[in-house]
GUVOBA-52889 format. One record per residue (C-alpha): residue number from 1; x, y, z. Coordinates in nm, 2 decimals, padded with zeros to 4 digits. Example, Ala and Ser with C-alpha at 12.3 -4.5 7.8 and 13.67 -1.06 7.14 Angstrom:
+-----+--------+--------+--------+
|   i |      x |      y |      z |
+-----+--------+--------+--------+
|   1 |  01.23 | -00.45 |  00.78 |
|   2 |  01.37 | -00.11 |  00.71 |
+-----+--------+--------+--------+
end
This chain:
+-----+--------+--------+--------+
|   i |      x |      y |      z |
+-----+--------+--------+--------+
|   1 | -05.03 |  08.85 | -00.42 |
|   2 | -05.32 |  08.62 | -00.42 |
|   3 | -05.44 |  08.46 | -00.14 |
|   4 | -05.44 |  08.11 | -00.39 |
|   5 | -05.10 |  08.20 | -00.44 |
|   6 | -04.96 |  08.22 | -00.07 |
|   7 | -05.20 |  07.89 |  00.00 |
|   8 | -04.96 |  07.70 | -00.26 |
|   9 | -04.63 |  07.87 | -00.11 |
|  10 | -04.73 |  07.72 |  00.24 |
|  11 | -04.84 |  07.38 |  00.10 |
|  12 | -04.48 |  07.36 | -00.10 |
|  13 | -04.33 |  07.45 |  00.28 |
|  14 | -04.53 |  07.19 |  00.42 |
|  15 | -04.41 |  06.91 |  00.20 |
|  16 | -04.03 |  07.04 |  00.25 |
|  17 | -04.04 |  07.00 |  00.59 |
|  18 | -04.17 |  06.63 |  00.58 |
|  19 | -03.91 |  06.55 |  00.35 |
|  20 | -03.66 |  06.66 |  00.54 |
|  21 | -03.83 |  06.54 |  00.82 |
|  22 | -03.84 |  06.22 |  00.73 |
|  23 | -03.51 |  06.26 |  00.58 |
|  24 | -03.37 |  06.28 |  00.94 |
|  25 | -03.56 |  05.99 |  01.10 |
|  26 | -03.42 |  05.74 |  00.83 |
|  27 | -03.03 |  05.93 |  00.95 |
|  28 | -03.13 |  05.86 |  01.34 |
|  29 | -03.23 |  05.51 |  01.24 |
|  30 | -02.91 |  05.45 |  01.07 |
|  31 | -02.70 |  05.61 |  01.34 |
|  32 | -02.90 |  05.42 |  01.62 |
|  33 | -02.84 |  05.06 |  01.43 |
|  34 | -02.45 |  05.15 |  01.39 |
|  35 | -02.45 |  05.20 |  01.74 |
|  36 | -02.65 |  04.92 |  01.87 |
|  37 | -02.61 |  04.65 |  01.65 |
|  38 | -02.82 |  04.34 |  01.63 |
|  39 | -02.79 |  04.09 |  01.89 |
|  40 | -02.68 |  03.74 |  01.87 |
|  41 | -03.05 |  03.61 |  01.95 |
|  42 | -03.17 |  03.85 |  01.67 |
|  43 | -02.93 |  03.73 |  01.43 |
|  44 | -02.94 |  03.35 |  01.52 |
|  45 | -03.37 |  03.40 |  01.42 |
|  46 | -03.31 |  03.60 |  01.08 |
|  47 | -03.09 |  03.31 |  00.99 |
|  48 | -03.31 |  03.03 |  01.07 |
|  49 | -03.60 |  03.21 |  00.86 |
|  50 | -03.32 |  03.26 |  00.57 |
|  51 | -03.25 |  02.93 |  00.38 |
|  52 | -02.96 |  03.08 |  00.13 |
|  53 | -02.63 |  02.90 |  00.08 |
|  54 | -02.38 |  02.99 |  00.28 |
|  55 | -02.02 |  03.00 |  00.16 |
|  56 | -01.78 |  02.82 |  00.48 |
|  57 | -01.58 |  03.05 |  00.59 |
|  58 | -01.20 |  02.95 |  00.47 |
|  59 | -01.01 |  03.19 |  00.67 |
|  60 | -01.00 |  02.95 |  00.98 |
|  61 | -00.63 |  02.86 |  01.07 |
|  62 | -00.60 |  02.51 |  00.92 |
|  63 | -00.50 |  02.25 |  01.12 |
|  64 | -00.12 |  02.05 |  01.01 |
|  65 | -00.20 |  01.73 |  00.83 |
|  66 | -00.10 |  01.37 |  01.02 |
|  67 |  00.24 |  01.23 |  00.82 |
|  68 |  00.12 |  00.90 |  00.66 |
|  69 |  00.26 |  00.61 |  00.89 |
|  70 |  00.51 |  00.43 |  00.67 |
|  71 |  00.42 |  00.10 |  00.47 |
|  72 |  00.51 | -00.17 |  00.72 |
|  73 |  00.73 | -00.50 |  00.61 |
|  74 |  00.57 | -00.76 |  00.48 |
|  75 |  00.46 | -01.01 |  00.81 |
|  76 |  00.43 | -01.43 |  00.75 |
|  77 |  00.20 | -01.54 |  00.85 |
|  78 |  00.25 | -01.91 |  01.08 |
|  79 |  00.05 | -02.18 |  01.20 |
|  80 | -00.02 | -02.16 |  01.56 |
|  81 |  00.24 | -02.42 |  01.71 |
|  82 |  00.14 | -02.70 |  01.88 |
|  83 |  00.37 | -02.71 |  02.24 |
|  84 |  00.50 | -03.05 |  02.26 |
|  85 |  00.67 | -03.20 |  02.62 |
|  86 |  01.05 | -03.20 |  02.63 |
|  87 |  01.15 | -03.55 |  02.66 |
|  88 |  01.36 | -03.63 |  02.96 |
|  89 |  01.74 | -03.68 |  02.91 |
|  90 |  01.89 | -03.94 |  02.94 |
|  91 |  02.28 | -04.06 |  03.00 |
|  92 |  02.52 | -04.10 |  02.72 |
|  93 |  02.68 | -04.42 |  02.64 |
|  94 |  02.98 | -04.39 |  02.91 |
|  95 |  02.68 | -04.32 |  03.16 |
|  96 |  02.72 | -03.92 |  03.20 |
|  97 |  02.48 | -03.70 |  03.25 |
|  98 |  02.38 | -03.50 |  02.90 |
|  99 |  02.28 | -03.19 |  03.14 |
| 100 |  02.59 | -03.21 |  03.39 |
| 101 |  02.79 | -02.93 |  03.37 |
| 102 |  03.13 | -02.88 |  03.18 |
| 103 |  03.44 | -02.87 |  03.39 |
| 104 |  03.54 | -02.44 |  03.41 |
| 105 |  03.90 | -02.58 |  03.38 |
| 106 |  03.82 | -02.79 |  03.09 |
| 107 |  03.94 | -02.59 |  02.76 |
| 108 |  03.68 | -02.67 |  02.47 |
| 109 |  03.79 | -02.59 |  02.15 |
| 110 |  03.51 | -02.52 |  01.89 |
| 111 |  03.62 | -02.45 |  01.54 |
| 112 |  03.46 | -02.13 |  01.35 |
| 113 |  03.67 | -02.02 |  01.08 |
| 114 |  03.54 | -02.23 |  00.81 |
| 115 |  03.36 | -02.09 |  00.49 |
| 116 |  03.17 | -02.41 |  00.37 |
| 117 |  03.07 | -02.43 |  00.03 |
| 118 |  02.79 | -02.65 | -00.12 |
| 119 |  02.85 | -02.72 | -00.46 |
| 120 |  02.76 | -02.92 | -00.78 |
| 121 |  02.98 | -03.02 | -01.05 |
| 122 |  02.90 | -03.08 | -01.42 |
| 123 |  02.99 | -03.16 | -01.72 |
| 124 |  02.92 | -02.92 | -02.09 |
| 125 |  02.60 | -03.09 | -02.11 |
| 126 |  02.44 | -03.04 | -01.82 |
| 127 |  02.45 | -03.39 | -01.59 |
| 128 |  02.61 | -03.39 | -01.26 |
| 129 |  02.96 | -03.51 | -01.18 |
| 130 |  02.97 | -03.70 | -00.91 |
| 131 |  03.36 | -03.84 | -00.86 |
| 132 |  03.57 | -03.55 | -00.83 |
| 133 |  03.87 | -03.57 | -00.60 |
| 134 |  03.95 | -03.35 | -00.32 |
| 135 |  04.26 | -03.29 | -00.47 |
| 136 |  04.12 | -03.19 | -00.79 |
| 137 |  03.90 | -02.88 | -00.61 |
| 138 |  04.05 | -02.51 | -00.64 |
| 139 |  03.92 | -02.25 | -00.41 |
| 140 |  04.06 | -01.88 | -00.44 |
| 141 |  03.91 | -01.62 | -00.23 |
| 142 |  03.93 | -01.25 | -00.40 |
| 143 |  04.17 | -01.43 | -00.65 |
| 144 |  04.37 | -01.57 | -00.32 |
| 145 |  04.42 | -01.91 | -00.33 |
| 146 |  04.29 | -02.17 |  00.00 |
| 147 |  04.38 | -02.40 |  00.13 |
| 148 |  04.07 | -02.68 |  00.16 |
| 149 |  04.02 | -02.75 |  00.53 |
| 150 |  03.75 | -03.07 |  00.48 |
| 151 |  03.57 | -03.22 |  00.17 |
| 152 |  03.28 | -03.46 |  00.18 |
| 153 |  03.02 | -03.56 | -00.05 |
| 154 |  02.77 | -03.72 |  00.20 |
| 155 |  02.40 | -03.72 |  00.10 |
| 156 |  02.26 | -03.52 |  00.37 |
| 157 |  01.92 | -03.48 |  00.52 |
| 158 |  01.73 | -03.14 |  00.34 |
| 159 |  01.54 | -02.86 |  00.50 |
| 160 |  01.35 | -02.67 |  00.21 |
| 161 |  01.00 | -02.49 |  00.15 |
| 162 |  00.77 | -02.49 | -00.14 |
| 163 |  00.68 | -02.15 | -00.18 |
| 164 |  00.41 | -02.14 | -00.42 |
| 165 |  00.23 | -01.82 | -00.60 |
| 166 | -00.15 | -01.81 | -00.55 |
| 167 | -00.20 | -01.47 | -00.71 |
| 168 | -00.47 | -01.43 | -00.99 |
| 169 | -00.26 | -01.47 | -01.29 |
| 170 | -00.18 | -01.84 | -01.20 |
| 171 | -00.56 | -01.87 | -01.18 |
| 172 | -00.56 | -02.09 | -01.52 |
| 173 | -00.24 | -02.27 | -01.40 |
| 174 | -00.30 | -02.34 | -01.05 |
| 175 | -00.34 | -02.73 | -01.11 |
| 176 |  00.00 | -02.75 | -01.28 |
| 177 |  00.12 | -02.58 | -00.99 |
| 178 | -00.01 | -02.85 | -00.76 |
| 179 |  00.09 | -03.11 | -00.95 |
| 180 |  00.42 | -02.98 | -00.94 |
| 181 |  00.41 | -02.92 | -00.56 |
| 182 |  00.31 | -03.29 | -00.51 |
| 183 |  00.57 | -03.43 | -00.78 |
| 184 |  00.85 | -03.28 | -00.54 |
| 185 |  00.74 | -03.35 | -00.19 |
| 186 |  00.70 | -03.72 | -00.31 |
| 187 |  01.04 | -03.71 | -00.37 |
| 188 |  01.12 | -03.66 |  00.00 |
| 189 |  01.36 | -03.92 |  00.17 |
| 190 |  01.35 | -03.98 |  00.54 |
| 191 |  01.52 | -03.72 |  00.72 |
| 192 |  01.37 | -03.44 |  00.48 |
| 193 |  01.18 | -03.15 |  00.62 |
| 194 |  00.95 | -02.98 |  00.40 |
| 195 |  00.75 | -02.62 |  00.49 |
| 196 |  00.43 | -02.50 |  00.27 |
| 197 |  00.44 | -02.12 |  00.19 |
| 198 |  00.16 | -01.94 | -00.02 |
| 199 |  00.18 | -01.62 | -00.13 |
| 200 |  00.00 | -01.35 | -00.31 |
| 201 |  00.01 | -01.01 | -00.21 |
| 202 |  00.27 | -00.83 |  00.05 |
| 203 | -00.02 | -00.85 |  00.33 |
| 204 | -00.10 | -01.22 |  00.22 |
| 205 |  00.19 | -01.45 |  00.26 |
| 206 |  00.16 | -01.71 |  00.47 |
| 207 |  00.27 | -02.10 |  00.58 |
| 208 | -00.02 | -02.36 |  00.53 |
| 209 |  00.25 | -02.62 |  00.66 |
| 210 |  00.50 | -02.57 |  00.87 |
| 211 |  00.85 | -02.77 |  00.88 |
| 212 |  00.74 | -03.16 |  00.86 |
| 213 |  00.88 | -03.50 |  00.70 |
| 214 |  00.48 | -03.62 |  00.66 |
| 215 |  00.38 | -03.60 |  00.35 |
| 216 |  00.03 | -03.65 |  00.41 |
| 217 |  00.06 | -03.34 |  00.59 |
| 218 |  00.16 | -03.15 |  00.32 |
| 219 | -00.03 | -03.29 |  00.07 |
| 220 | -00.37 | -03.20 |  00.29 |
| 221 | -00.21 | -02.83 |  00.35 |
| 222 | -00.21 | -02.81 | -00.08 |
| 223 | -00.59 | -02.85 | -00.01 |
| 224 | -00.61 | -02.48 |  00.14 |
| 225 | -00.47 | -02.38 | -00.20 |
| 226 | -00.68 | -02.13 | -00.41 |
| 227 | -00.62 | -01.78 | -00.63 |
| 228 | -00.70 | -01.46 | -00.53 |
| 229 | -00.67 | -01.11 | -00.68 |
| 230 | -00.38 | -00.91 | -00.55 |
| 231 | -00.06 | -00.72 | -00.65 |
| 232 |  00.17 | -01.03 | -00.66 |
| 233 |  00.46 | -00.99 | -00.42 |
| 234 |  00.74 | -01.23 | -00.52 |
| 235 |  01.04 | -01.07 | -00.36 |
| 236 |  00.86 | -01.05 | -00.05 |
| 237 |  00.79 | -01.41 | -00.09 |
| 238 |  01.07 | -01.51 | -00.20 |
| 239 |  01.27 | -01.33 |  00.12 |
| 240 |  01.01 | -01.41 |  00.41 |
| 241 |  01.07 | -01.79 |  00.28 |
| 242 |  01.45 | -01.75 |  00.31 |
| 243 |  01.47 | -01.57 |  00.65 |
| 244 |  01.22 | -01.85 |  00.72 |
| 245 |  01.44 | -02.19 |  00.63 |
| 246 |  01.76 | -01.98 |  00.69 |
| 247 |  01.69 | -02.01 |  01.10 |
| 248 |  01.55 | -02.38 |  01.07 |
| 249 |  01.71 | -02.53 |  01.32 |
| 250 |  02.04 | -02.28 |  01.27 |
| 251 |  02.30 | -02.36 |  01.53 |
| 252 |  02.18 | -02.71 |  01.60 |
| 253 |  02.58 | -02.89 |  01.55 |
| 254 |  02.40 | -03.20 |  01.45 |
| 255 |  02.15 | -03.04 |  01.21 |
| 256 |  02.36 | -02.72 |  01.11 |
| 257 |  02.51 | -02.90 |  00.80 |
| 258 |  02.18 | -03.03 |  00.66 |
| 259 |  02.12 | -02.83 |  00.33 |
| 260 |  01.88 | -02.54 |  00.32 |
| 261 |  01.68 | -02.47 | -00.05 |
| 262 |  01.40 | -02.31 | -00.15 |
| 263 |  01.16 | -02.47 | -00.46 |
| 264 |  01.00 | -02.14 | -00.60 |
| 265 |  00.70 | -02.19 | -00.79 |
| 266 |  00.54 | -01.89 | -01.00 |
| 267 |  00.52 | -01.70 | -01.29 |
| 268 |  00.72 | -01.46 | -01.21 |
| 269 |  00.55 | -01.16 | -01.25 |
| 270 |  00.64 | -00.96 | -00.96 |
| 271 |  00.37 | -00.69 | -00.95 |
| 272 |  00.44 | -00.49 | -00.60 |
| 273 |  00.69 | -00.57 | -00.31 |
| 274 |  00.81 | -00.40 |  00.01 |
| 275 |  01.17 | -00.49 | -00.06 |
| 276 |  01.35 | -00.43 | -00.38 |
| 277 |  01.58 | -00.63 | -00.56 |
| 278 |  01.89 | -00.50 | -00.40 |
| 279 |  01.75 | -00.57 | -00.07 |
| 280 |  01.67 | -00.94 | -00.09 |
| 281 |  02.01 | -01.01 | -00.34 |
| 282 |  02.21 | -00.86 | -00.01 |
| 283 |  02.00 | -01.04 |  00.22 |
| 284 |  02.05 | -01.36 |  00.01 |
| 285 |  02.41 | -01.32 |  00.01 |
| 286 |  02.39 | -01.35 |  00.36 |
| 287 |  02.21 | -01.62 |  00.41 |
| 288 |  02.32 | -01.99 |  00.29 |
| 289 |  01.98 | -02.10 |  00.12 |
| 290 |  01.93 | -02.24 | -00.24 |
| 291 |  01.66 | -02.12 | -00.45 |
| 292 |  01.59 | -02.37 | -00.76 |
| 293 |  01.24 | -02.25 | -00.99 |
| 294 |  00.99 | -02.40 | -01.17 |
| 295 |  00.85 | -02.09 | -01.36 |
| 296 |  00.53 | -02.10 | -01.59 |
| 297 |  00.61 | -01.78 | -01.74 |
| 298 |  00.42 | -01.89 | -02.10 |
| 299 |  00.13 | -01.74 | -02.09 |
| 300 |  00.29 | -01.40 | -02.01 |
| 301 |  00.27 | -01.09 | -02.21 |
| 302 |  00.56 | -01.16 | -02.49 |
| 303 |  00.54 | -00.87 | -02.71 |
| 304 |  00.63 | -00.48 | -02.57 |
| 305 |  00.86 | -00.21 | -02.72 |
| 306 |  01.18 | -00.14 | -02.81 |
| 307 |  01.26 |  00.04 | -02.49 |
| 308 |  01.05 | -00.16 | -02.29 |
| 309 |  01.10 | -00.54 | -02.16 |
| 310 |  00.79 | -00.79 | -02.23 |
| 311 |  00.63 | -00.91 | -01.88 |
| 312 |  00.77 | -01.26 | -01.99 |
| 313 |  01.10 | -01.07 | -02.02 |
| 314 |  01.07 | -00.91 | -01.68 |
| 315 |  00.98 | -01.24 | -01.51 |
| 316 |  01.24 | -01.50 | -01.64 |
| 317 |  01.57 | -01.24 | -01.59 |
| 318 |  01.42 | -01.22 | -01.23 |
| 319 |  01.37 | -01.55 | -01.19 |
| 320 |  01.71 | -01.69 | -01.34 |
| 321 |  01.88 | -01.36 | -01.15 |
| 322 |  01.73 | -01.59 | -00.80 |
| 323 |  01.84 | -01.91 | -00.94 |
| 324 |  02.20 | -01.79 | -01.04 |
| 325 |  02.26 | -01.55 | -00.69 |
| 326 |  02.19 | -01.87 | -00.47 |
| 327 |  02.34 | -02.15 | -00.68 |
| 328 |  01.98 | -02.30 | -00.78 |
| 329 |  01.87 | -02.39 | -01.12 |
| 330 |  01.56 | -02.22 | -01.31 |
| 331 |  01.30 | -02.46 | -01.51 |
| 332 |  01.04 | -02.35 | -01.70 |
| 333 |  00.85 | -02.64 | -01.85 |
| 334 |  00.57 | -02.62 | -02.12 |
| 335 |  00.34 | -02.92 | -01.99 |
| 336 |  00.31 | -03.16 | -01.69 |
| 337 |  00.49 | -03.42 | -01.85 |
| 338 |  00.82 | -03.25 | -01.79 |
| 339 |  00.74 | -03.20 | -01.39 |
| 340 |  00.87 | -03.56 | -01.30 |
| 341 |  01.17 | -03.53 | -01.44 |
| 342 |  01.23 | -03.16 | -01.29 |
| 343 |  01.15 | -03.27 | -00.96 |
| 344 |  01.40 | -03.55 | -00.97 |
| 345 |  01.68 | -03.33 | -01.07 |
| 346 |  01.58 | -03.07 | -00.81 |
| 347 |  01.62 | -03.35 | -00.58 |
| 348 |  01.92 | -03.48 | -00.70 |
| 349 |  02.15 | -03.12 | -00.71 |
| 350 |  02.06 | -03.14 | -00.36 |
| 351 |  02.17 | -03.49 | -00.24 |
| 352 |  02.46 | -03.48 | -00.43 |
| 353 |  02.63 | -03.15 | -00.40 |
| 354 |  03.00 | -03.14 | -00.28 |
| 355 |  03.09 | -02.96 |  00.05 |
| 356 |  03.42 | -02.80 |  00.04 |
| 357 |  03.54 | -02.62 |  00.38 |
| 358 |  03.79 | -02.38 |  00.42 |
| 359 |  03.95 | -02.11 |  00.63 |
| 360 |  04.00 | -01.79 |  00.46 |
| 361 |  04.34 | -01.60 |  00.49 |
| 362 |  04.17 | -01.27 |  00.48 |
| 363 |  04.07 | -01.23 |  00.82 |
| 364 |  03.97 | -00.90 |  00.87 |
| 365 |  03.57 | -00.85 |  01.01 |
| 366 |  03.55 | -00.54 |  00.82 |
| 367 |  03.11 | -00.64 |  00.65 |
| 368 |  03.28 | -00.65 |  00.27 |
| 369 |  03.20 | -00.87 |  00.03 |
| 370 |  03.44 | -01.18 | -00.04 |
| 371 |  03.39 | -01.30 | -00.42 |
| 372 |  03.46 | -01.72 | -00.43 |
| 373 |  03.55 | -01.89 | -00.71 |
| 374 |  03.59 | -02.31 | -00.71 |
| 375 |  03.71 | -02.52 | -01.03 |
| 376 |  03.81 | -02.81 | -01.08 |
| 377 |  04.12 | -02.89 | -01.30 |
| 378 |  04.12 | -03.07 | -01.58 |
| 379 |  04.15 | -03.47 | -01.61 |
| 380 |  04.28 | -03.55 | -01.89 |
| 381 |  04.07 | -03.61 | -02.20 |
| 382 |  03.77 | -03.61 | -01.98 |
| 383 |  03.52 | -03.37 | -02.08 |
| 384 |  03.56 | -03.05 | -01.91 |
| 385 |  03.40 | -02.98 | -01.57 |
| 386 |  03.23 | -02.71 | -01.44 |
| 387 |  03.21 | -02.59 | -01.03 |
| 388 |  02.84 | -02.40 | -00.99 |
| 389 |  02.89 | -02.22 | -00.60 |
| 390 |  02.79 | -01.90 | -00.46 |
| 391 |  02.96 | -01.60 | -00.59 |
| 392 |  03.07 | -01.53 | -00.21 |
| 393 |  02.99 | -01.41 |  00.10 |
| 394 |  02.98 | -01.11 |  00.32 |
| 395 |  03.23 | -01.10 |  00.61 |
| 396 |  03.10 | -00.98 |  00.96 |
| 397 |  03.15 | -00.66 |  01.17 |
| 398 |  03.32 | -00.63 |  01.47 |
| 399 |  03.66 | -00.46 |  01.42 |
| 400 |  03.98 | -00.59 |  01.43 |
| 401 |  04.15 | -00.90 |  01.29 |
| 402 |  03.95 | -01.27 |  01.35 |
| 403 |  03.98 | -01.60 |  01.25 |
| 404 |  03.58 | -01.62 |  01.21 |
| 405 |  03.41 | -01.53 |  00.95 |
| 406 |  03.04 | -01.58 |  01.04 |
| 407 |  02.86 | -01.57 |  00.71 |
| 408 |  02.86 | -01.92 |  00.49 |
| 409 |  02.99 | -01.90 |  00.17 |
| 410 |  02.77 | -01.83 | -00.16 |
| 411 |  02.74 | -01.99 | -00.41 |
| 412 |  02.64 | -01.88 | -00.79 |
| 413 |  02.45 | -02.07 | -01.10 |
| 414 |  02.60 | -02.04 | -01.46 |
| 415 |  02.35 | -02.30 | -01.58 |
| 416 |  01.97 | -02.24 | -01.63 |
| 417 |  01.72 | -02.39 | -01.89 |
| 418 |  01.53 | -02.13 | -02.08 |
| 419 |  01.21 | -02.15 | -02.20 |
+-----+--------+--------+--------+
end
């Protein structure tokens, strides 16, 4: 062997031992890392220098999500009130003390079985009645006949509110709405109470007036008129309003008879309400409050589908459903000449109604629903007449047999003029 030849042998050697030398330092650096792994202030400086995107880490427990609170009920909105000093009292005729105190030994009777009944009487063509006989009345209670406890037909002072739609699609009609508003309240005799209720939305219903027999008042309260966009609310409206006149003076004996009405003024276009339909017809059968309309429903949408009702559609069944459920009367007039005219027979239905009082023979408080139906016989060859009342009323709760049935009677519409 050469002594080139054992030269190459050792320099081949040489190069295999680095190799695995350096083989086995890249093994201890491995092992070393493994074992001591970077620390959190190393780390923390490698990230700052490293501006990637990150992707968040999704495998952090996720916390429950809140439940919605539930849509709140619609809220009117009032005047604030004005707190007036309580006059002093003073004696009664025979000299006695209104404030003294009733003798415990003294039995006072108070009378609260009657169901009363306002109602209006026509003839085939539409005009009021106004000399039927007591004797000539039929109630029947669930097809039961009754006996009629009272019957008068007394003008009597009226309690009622104007509730009027300010939503954006009675932008373009906003004037004939405040001409109409001002063709009623002129109407107004002494004694009459009037309230002033805008609405447009659920969240945006409130009283520009509350209950007053000035008309100046009112008329200055139509000055705080104007349209706004919104989802129109007219059930919510229309039942605020009612709960409203419904507790006007409620339990007053001297004012409890006076007649309660509301004059609702819109299109009819009901867009999104808190309470459904079912909800105010029940409440309204509970409560003894008129509704008569004055709906401007022509410039609605009148073509849809076969399937599908026309907005116009939509708005005048709703609007004669709240006329005929309360014993009102739904108008729909095409120009203001016809306002005049509507506000006087608006007027008149309510001066001129009958009120027929009697005590039901079902006395059971068991909350059902007592259907009413009132007619009048015939006279002769007169023409015939038609009763319009409420179709009934819902008896209270409380168990047991009573002679008090706490809920008025109500009263139902078979006449309405359509557009």
């Amino acid at each position: 062997m050469t002594p080139r030849t054992v030269d190459l042998k050792s320099r081949r050697a040489r190069r295999g031992a680095s190799l695995w030398l350096a083989l086995g330092f890249v093994a201890a650096l491995a092992i070393l890392s493994f074992v001591h792994p970077t620390t959190h202030a190393q780390r923390t400086t490698a990230a700052a220098t490293d501006s990637r995107p990150r992707r968040v880490n999704t495998t952090q427990q996720q916390q429950p999500r809140p439940t919605p609170a539930p849509t709140p009920a619609p809220q009117l909105q009032t005047p604030p009130v004005h707190a007036t000093p309580t006059p002093a009292a003073s004696p009664s005729a025979d000299g006695q003390d209104p404030g003294q105190e009733v003798d415990p030994d003294e039995i006072v009777k108070i009378d609260t079985s009657l169901v009363n009944l306002n109602v209006r009487v026509i003839d085939r063509a539409n005009r009021p009645v106004n000399d039927v006989k007591q004797d000539e009345f039929k109630v029947f209670e669930d097809g039961v006949p009754q006996q009629i406890f009272s019957f008068t037909r007394a003008e009597v002072p009226i309690s009622y509110g104007l509730v009027v739609d300010n939503s954006g699609s009675m932008k373009t009609q906003l004037e004939k709405v405040i001409d109409a508003t001002r063709t009623i309240i002129d109407q107004n005799k002494t004694g009459d109470e009037t309230f002033l209720q805008r609405f447009v939305s659920s969240d945006e219903i409130s009283i520009l007036q509350d209950f007053t027999a000035n008309k100046e008042d009112l008329f200055d309260a139509m000055d705080k008129m104007h349209t706004e966009g919104g989802q129109t609310a007219v059930l919510d409206a229309v039942y605020l309003a009612a709960e409203h006149v419904g507790q006007h003076k409620k339990g007053d004996p001297l004012n409890d008879k006076r007649r309660r009405a509301l004059i609702l003024v819109t299109d009819g276009e009901d867009r999104s309400s808190y309470y459904k339909q079912a909800q105010l017809f029940d409440f309204l059968r509970e409560n003894d409050v008129q509704i008569y309309v004055i709906g401007f429903v022509n410039e609605l949408e009148t073509e849809r589908g076969i399937i599908r009702k026309s907005s116009k559609d939509k708005a005048v069944n709703l609007l004669n459903k709240l006329a005929t459920e309360t014993g009102g009367r739904a108008f729909y007039p095409t120009s203001l000449t016809e306002l005049p005219a509507i506000a006087d027979e608006i007027t008149r239905d309510l001066r001129t109604q009958y009120v027929v009082s009697y005590s039901p023979t079902n006395k059971r408080r068991d909350g059902t629903f007592r259907k009413v139906n009132v007619r009048i016989e015939d006279a002769g060859k007169r023409d015939k007449r038609i009763a319009i009342t409420r179709p009934g009323y819902t008896a209270p709760r409380g168990g047991g047999d009573s002679a008090a049935p706490a809920a008025p009677a109500r009263t139902s519409s078979t006449s309405s003029k359509q557009p």
